[in-house]
C-alpha positions in Angstrom: 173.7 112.5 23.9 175.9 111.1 21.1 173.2 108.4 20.0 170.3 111.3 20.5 172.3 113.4 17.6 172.1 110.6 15.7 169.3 109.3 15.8 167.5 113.2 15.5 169.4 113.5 12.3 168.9 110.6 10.9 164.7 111.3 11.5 165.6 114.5 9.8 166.9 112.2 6.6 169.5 114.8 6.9 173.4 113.7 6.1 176.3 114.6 8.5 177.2 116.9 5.8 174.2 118.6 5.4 174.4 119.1 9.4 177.8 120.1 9.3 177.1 122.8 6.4 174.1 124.0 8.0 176.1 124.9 11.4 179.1 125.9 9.8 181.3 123.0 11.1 183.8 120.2 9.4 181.7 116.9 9.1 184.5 115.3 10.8 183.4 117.5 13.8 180.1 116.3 13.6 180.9 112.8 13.4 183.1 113.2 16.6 180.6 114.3 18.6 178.3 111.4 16.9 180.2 109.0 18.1 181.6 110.0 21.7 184.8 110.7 20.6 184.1 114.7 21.7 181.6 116.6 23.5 180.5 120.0 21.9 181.0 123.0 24.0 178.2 125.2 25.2 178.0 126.9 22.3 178.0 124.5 19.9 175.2 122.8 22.1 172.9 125.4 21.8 173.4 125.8 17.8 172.3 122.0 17.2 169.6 122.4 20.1 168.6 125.2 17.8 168.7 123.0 15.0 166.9 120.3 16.1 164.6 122.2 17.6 164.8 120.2 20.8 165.8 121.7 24.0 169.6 120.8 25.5 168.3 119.2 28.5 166.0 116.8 26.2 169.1 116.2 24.2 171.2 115.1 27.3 169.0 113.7 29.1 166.5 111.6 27.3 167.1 108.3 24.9 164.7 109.7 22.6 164.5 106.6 19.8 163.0 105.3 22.8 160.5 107.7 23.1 156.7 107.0 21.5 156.1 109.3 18.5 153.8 111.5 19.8 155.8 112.5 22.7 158.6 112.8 21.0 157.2 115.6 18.4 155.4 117.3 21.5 159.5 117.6 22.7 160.5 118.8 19.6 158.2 121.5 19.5 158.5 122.5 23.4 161.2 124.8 22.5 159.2 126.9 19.9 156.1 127.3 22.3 158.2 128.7 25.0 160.0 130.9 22.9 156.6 132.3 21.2 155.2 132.7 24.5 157.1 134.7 25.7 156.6 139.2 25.4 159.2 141.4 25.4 157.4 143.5 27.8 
């Protein structure tokens, strides 16, 4: 997962700042989980799932750089076509 954050914020051309400031956590933090040195608790898993806009089982799971382009886009924007798809009734 570490290299997957990484990697998905570096396609971003975001900073670990900008990341950090965005979710409201030190940079340090950040760069912990980064580089294996800590693993984000649930919570914090679903905020940069949220932020990436990638689902935490993609995030986990997958080495995304490895990943053609096109799927990897299609993953990406899984999460927002199960979420519009789905009624409140």
């Amino acid at each position: 997962m570490r290299e997957n954050l990484k990697f998905l914020r570096k396609r971003r051309k975001k900073t670990q700042d900008d990341v950090a400031y965005a979710l409201k956590i030190k940079r340090s933090t950040l760069n912990s989980y980064e580089n294996g040195i800590c693993e984000p608790k649930l919570e914090r898993l679903i905020a940069l799932a949220e932020y990436y806009r990638i689902s935490i089982d993609d995030m986990i799971r997958r080495e995304l750089k490895k990943m053609p382009e096109s799927k990897l886009r299609a993953v990406e924007l899984m999460p927002i076509a199960i979420i519009e798809g789905v009624s409140n009734d």
